[in-house]
N, C-alpha and C positions, 0 to 999 in steps of 0.2 A: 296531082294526085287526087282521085275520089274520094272526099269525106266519106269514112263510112258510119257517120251518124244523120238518118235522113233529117230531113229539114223538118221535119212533123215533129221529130223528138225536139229539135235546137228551139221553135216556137211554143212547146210545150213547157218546155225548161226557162223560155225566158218567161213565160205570163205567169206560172206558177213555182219557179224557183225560192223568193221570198214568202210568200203565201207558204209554202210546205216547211219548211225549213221553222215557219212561225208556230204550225201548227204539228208537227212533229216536236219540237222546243217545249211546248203545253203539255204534250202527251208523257212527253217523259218526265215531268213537273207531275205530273197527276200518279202518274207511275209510282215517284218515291213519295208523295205524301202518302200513298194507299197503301201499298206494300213496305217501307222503311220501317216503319215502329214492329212489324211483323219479324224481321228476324231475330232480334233477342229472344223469339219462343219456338222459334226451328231449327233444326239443323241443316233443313233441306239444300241440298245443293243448287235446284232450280230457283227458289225465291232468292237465294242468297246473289246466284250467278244474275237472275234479272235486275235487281239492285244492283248488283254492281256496275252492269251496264248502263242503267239509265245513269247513275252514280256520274262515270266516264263523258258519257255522252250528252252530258244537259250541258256542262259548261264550252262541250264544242259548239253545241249547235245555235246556242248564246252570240258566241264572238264569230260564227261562219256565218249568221242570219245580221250581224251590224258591217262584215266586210261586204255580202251583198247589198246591203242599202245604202251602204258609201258610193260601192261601185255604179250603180244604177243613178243616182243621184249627180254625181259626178260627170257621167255619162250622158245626161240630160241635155242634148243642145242646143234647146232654148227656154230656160226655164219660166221667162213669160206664158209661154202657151202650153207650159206640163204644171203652173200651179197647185192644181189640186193632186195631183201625183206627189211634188215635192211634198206639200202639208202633211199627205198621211205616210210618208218616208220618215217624215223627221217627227212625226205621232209615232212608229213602230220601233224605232233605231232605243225610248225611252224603253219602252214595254221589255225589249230584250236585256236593257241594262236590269230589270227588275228578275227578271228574269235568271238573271246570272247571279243572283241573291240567295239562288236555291230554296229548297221550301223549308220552314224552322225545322220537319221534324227528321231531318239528316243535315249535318252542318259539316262530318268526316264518314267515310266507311273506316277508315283503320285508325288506330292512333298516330301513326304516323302524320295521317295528312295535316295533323293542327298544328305541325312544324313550318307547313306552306303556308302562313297568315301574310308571312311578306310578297309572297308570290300574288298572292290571291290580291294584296293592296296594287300591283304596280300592275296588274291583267286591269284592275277597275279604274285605275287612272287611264289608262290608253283607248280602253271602250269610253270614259268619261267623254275623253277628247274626243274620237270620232262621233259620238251622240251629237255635241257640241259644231263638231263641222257641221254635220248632215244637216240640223237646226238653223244654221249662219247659211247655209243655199236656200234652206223654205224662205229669207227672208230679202224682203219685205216684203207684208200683204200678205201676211201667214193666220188665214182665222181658227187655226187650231192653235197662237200662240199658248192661252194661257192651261188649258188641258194637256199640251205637251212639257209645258214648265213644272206643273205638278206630279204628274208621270214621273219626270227625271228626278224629280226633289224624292218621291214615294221608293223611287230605284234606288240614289245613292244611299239613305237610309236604310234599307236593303241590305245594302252589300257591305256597308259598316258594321251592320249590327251582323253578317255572318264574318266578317274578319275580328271584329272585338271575340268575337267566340271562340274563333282559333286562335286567336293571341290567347285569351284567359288560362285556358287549359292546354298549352303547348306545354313541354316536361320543364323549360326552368320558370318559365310565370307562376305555373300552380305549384311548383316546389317553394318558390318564393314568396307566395301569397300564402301559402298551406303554412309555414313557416310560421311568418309575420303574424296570420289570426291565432295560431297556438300562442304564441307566446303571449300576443296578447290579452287573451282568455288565461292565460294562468296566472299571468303579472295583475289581475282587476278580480281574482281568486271564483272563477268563474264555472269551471271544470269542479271544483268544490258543490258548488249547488248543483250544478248539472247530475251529478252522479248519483244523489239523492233521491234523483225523478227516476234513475236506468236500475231500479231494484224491480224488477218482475214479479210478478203477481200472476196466480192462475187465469183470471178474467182480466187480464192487459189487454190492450189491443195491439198487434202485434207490426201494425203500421205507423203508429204513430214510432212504438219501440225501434224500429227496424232503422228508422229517420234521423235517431237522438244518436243513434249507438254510431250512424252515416260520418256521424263529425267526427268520431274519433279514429275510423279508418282512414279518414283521406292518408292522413300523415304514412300510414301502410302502401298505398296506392303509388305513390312517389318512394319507395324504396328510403324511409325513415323512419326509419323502425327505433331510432336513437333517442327522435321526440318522444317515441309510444312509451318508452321508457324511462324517461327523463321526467316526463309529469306525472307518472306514477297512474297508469290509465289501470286501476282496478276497479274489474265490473263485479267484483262478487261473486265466488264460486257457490256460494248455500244458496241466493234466489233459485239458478237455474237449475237446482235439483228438483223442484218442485216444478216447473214447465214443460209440457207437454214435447216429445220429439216431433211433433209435428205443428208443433205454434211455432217451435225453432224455426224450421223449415220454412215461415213466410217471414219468418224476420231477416234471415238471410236473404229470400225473394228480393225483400225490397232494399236491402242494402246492397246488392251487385245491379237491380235495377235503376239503383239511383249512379251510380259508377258508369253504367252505359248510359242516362241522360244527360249527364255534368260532361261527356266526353265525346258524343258523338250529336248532341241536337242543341238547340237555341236555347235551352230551359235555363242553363249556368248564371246568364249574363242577367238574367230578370228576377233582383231580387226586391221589385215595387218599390224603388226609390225614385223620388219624384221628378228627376229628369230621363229616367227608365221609361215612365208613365206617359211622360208629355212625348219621347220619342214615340212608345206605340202607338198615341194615341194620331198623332201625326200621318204615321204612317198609315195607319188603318183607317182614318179619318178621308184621306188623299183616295186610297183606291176605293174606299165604299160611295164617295161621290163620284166615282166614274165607274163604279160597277164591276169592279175587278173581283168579284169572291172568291174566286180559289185563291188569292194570292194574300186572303189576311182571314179566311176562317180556320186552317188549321193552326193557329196559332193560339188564340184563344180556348179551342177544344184541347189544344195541348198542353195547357196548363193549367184547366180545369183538370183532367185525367191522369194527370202526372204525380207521380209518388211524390215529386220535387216540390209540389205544390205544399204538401203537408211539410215538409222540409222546413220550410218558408215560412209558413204562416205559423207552426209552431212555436219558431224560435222567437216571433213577434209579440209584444205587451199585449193582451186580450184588453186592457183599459187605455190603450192607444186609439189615434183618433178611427183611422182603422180597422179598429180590435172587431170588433162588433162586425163591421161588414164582412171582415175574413173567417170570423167564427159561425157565420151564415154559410160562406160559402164550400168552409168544411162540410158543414153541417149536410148543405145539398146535394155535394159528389161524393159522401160519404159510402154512399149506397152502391155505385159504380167501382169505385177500389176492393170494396169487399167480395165483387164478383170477381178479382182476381185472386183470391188467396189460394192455397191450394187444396184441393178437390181428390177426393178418393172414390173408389170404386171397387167392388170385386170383379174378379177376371170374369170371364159372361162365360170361358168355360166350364166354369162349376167350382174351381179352385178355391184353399183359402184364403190368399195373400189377396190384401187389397193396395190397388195402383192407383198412383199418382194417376188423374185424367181431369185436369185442370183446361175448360175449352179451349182452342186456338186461339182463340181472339183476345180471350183474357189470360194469356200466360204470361208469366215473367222469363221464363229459362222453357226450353225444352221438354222437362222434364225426363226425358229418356236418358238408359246409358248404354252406349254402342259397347262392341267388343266383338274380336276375331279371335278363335278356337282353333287349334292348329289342327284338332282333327278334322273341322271344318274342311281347313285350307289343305289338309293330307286326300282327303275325298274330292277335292275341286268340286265341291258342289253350295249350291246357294243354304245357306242359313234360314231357318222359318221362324219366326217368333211365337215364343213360349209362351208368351203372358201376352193377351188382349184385352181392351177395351171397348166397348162398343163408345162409338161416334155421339155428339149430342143431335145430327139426324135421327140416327137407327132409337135410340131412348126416345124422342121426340114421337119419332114413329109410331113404337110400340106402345108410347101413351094414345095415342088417337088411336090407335087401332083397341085399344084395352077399353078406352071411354065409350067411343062405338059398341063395344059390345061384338067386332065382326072376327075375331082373332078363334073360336070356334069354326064359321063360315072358311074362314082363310084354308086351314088345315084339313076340315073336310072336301075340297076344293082340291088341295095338291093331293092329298088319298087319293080322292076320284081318278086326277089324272095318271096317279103310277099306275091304278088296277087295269085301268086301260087300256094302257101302255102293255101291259105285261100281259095279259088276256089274250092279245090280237099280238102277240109276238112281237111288236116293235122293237123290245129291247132288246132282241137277237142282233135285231143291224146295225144298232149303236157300236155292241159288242164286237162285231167282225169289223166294222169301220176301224174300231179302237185297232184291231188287234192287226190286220192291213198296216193302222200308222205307225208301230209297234216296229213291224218286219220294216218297214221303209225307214223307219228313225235307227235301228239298229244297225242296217248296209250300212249308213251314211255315216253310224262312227265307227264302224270295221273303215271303211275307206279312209276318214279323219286318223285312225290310230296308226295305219299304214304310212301316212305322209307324217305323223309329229314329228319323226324323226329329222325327214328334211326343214320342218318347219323349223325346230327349233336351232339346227345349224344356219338357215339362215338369219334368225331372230340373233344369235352369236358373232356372226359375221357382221351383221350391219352392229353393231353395239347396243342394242334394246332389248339387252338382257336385265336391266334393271328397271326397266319402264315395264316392261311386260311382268316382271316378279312383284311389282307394287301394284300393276294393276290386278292380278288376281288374288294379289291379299285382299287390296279393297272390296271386289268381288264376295271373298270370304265376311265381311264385316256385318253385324247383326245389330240390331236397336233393340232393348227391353225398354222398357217402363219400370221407372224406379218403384220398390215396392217398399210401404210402409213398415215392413215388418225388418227391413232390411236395413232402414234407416236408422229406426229402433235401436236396433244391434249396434249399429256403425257408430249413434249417439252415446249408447248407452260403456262403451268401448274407450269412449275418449274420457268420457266424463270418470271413470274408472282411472283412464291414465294420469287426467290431471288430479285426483286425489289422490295418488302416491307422489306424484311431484310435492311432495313437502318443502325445501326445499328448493323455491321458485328457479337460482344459475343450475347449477348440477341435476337439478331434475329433469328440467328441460332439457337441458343438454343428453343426458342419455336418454331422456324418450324420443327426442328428436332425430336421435342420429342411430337408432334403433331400425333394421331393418328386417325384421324378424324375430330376432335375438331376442327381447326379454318374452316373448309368448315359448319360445324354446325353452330356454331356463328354467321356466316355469312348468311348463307339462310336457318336456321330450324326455328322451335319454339320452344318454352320451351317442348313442351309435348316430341317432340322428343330428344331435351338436355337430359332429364327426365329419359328415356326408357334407353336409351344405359348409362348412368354414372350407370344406376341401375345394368344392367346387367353387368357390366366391373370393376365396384367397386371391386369388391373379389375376381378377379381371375387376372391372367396376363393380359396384356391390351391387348397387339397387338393380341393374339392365342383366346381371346374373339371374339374383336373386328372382325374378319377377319370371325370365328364362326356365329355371328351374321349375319352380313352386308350379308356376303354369303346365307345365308337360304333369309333374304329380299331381296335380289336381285334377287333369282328366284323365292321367292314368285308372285313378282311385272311382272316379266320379262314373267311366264308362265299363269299366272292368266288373265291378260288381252292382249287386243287384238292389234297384232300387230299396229305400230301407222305407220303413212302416211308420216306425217311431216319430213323432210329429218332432219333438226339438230336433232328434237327428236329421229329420228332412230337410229343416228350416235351415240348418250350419251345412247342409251342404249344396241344396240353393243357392245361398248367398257366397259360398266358395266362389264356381261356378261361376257365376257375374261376375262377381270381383275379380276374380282369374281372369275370365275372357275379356274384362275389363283395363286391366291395368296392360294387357300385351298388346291392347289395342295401343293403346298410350304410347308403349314401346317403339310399334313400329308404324304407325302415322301421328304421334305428337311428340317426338322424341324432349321437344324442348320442356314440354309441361313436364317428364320429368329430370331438368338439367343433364340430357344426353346432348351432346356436341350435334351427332349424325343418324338418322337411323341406320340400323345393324341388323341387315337383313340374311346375316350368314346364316343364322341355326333355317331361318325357313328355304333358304335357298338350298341345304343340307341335303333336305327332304327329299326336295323332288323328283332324284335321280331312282328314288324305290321306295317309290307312290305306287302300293299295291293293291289289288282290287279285294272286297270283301264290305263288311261290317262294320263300325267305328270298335265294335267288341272285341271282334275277331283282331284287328289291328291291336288294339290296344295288350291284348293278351300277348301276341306276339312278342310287341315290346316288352310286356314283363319279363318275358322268360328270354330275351334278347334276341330274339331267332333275325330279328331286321331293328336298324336304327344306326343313330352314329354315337359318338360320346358322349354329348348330351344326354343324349335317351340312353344309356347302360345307367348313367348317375341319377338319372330321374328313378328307373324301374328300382335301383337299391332302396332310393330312399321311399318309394309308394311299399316297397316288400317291408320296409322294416314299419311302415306307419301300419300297413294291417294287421299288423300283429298286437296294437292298440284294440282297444274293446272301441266298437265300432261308435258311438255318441261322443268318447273322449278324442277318434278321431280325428271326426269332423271339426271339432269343438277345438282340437290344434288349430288346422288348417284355417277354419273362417276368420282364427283369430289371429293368426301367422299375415294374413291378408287385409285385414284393417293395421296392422302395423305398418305394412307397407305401403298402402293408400296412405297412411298418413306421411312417413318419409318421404313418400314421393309430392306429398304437397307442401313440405315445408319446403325440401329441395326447387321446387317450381317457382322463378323469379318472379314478384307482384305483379312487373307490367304482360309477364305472361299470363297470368291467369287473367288480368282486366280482357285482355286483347281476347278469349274465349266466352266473355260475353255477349258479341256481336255473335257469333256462328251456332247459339243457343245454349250456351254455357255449359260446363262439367260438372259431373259429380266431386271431381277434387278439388274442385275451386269450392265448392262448400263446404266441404272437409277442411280446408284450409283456412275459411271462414268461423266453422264451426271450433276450430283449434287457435285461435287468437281469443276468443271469447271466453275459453277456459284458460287463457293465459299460457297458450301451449305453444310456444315459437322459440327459433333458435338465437339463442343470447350473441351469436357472433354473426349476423343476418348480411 
């Protein structure tokens, strides 16, 4: 039988099979140093999916790059006269054991993976061993001994220090370790002084706060909530009424960014004790005499620029031998952390609200909050975002262009060109082109509306009716930018809630298990009491409740007409979000809030009489029932019986019907879920849920 791989390819493949394999292995080393510390401030799916592959693919091409230089070496039939072959075989076989060490600033993509520290030790013993063969053929007469010996010493070192890392923080080490230092910080009365220092001040700085307050969550992070109790962790309700909702805001920053450093990078295991010291220094000592810098400079930057650093050096004696050098070294990256805090902006289209636009490069989280709108998803049509930012290009830009002086010139320049334009008729032919693609885009969904039908019985038949109903939810899904004014409210909400907790068992208790209910009580009537226990009686509460409220807040929200009144706008804004927020939750993070599955019935409901129009025209409809299912009969009752509310009291329900629920649904949200949401650019309920420990707002039976 004819090979059908020509000979060109098989000689191609044998001169550069380890050569590619060596430098592909680099590439993707370079990959997750550059891009890994980036997804804790994205959500993006591409950055996220290219991490994960290089993630995958570095420790393949590690241990497939040491089978080719066994097999090659092995293969050698006379290793007298391939010496210098064998020498730099068994030079390369070290490089890929370093290699398999990964680079410090991703140690796991998920938490899970710091469960495989055994795996990951008994992968390093068997590449140990093959290193070790490949090394015993170069010999004797191997003049690359003693650079290949420190190579392998520079690797295993390496690859210890990323298995000490997933052993550290695997779920019983750090429940056992988290344990052990509580206790023993209470038993040497420790947590007594500490708490002395966590009294807030207007001009605090909100990094070092964010670091001090680190230690007392871990015990939260490990689902022990028994210790946070046990040692009596009160941070003081009076400081933080006097602290800024948005100094809040980076002290959380940095206590969920220090939760992704301790659990997914090298930073955990270094805390400058002096066999820590003498390992890095070995190590980096080894490869900077052979020239290796990608493989020991992110390490050092990564503890210079690490919130962990502050961590560390805080918790250290300043008149330790030490003291003095760590307190220089604060001193010097001080400057760099502060360009992470976060950053506001007004929308650049004219608006009031000012947005979160903290740069990419220095974010801790995201900062945006997605969400899917069932009108959205009743129109099948794409989401546009409400609130923008301009970029720190386009600012950067529109500085040089301001300083220049040419920002006049520019705009009398695009004048010229419309008058032009318009003068000599040009814009006639744009026009009839448009309107040409108009009649051709048009056929093409008369022809598409014709066949849905078959489409969708086939999409029926093969069974990807559920694949195809998620993917045009996700389709439907929109990103805002969190707005400070929003936060504000959200802050200002809780801190309210935890001043009525008088009472620390029973008060928590019912604020936490409150899912709407005390903002009812409080400003509804009976008729509305009435509607929602009816609807919420038979099914889960919150995935009801969130159901419901969602469809009445766009009912309310699209049905009538925008209002004037600047508070009323602001309670119905923040609906609105929060609405299309938390049904995002619903049905692509069912877990964030303690849902089993997602429960895509009500949207599945819909789209048998998806009708064309308006989101107005729709929405009215609904009211007066002419189209919907039973869902939407019980929605339209309760938006008829809220209008009848003086339109600011409202709003002033609903926005606040809505932080009651964002908060239920973050106590309800298990710790390792909300940690595990700091990798994919973190939530808004993971700081709500952050933000609700702080004021001492958690459920006593967790």
């Amino acid at each position: 039988m004819v090979n059908p791989i020509p000979e060109s390819v098989w000689k191609l493949w044998d001169s550069w099979n380890i050569r590619g394999v060596f430098l592909f292995s680099l590439s993707l080393q370079t990959v997750l140093i550059l891009f890994a510390p980036l997804r804790k401030g994205t959500g993006s799916k591409l950055i996220i999916s290219v991490i994960w592959s290089a993630y995958l693919l570095a420790d393949w091409a590690a241990n497939f790059g040491v089978v080719l230089i066994t097999e090659r070496a092995r293969d050698t039939p006379e290793p007298s006269m391939h010496a210098e072959n064998n020498e730099l075989l068994a030079f390369w076989a070290p490089f890929l054991l370093l290699r398999l060490g990964g680079p410090d600033t991703i140690t796991a993509f998920a938490l899970e993976d710091n469960e495989l520290w055994l795996r990951h030790l008994f992968g390093l013993a068997f590449q140990a061993v093959a290193a070790v063969y490949i090394f015993l053929l170069s010999l004797p007469g191997n003049k690359l001994l003693f650079p290949t010996v420190l190579v392998f010493i520079a690797g295993m070192i390496k690859n210890f220090e990323r298995i000490r890392t997933l052993h550290l923080v695997s779920t019983d080490k750090f429940r056992d370790s988290t344990i052990r230092g509580h206790r023993e910080m209470s038993s040497l009365g420790k947590y007594a002084v500490l708490r002395q220092y966590l009294v807030v001040k207007d001009d605090a700085d909100y990094l070092d706060t964010g670091c001090q307050y680190f230690q007392f969550f871990k015990v939260i992070a490990v689902d022990l909530l028994s210790y946070f109790r046990e040692y009596d962790f009160r941070f003081g309700k009076p400081p933080f009424g006097t602290l800024d909702p948005e100094k809040f805001l980076g002290i959380i920053e940095v206590e969920l960014s220090l939760f992704y450093e301790v659990f997914h990078t090298k930073i955990q295991p270094f805390q400058f004790s002096i066999s820590e010291l003498r390992s890095m220094a070995v190590s980096m000592s080894l490869m900077f005499e052979l020239h290796i810098p990608c493989s020991w400079v992110p390490l050092p930057l990564m503890l210079i620029f690490s919130d962990w650093t502050f961590a560390v050096l805080r918790n250290d004696d300043a008149e330790s031998r030490f003291g003095k050098l760590k307190n220089l070294i604060v001193a010097v990256t001080r400057w760099f952390l502060i360009l992470k805090s976060p950053r506001w902006q007004h929308s650049h289209d004219g608006g009031k609200y000012e947005l979160l636009a903290t740069p990419f490069l220095f974010r801790r989280w995201s900062g945006s909050v997605s969400g899917i709108s069932v009108m959205t998803f009743w129109q099948n049509a794409r989401p546009s975002r409400v609130y923008k930012v301009k970029s720190c290009w386009q600012l950067a830009c529109q500085n040089v262009i301001r300083k220049l002086g040419i920002d006049g010139l520019i705009a009398c320049t695009v004048n010229a060109i419309d008058g032009c334009i318009h003068s000599r008729g040009i814009h006639k032919i744009f026009q009839n082109i448009a309107l040409a693609t108009n009649k051709v885009i048009y056929f093409l969904y008369k022809i598409m509306a014709e066949l849905g039908f078959l489409t969708e019985e086939l999409i029926a038949l093969l069974g990807l009716g559920d694949v195809v109903l998620l993917r045009r939810i996700k389709r439907s899904q929109s990103h805002e930018p969190i707005l400070k004014e929003m936060w504000k409210f959200i802050f200002s909400e809780i801190k309210e809630k935890a001043d009525d907790a008088n009472d620390p068992e029973p008060g928590n208790s019912r604020i936490c298990s409150a899912s709407g209910s005390c903002t009812l009580k409080k400003l509804a009537n009976a008729r509305v009491m009435e509607i929602t226990e009816r609807e919420t009686e038979n099914s889960s509460e919150l995935p009801a409740s969130v159901a419901l409220w969602h469809l009445v807040t766009n009912l309310l929200y699209y049905a009538t007409d925008e209002v004037s009144i600047q508070k009323t706008k602001s309670a119905r804004e923040f609906s609105k979000i929060l609405s299309d927020y938390m049904h995002y939750l619903l049905l692509l993070k069912p877990t964030m809030l303690d849902v089993a599955a997602t429960s895509m019935k009500f949207m599945d409901q819909i789209l048998w009489d998806r009708k064309k129009g308006s989101v107005r025209e729709i929405c009215e409809k609904i009211m007066r029932k002419d189209i919907g299912t039973g869902e939407m009969y019980a929605a339209a009752d309760l938006a008829q019986e809220l209008k009848k509310f003086e339109e600011d009291k409202r709003w002033e329900l609903v926005s606040k019907v809505w932080v009651e629920l964002l908060c239920y649904g973050a106590i309800l949200c298990r710790p390792r879920a909300h940690t595990q949401q700091i990798t994919n650019g973190g939530e808004l309920i993971t700081f709500v849920w952050v933000l609700m420990l702080h004021f001492e707002l958690y459920e006593p039976e967790f």
